[in-house]
Each structure stands twice: as C-alpha cells, then as structure tokens.
C-alpha positions in Angstrom: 118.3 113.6 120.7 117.4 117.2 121.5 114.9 118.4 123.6 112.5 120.0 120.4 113.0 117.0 118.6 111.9 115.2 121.4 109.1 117.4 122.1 107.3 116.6 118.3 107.9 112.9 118.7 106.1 112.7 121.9 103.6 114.6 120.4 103.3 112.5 117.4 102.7 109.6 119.3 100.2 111.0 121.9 98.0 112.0 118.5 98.8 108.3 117.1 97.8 106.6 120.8 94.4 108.8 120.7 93.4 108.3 117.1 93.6 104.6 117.1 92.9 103.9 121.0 89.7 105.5 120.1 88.9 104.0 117.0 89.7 100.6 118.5 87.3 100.9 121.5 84.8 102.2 119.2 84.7 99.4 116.6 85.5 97.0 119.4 81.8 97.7 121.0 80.6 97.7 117.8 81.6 93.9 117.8 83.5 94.8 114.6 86.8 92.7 114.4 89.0 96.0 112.7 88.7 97.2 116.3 91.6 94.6 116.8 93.5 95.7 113.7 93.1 100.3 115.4 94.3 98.5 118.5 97.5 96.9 117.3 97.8 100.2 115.3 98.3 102.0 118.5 100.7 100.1 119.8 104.3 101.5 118.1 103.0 104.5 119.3 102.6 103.8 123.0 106.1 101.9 122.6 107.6 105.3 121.3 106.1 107.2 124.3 106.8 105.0 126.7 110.6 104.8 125.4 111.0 108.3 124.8 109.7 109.2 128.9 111.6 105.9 130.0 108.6 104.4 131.3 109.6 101.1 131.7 106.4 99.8 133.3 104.0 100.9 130.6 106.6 99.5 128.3 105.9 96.0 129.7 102.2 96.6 129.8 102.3 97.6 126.1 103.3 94.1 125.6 101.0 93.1 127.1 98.6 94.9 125.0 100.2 94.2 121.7 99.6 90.2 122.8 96.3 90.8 123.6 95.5 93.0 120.7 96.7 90.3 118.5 94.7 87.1 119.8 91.6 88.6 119.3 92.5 89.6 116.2 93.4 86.4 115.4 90.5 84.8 116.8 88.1 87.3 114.4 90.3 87.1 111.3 91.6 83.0 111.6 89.5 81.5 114.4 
C-alpha cells in the first residue's frame, strides 16, 4: 500500500473513531442504550488504525472493547 494511500485511510479512521467515540459517550451518559450501538460503530475503525500503525496492543484492547461494547448492548436491546 503506498504511503498517500495510507495517509487517507488513517485519516478516515481517526474521523470514524471521533465521531462515534463521541457520540457513544454522549448517549451512554444519557443512559440511552444507542450509546452501545455509536460504540460498536467505532470499533472497525479503531481496528483499521491500529492495523494500519501495527499496533498490536490496541489491537487486543479493541477486542476488548468490541466485547464489551456488545454486552451492554445486549443487555439494553435483549436483557
């Protein structure tokens, strides 16, 4: 993959990460269960960043996140 090609994607996903990160934590103190829904959102783009820079660690903590994202969606939408 070249470098400017690169470049746009990483952009792309820092947008995506800050749009829905924010929009999770917002509706999430809201006590709003879509908060759940914004946060698994963000997800595919923190695993693009984190695979585009090689970051391996926040790779595993994205998984983390994507778990955790989904229980309590789960727990709003089925529980």
């Amino acid at each position: 993959m070249n470098q400017q090609k690169r470049k746009i994607l990483d952009i792309v996903a820092n947008v995506g990460m800050a749009i829905f990160d924010i929009l999770a934590i917002l509706l999430v103190s809201f006590k709003s269960p879509w908060g759940f829904v914004a946060g698994l959102c963000s997800q595919p783009f923190f695993f693009m960043c984190s695979i585009l820079n090689r970051q391996w660690g926040l790779f595993i903590l994205n998984i983390i996140y994507t778990i955790s994202w989904a229980i309590g969606a789960y727990h709003w939408f089925a529980g």
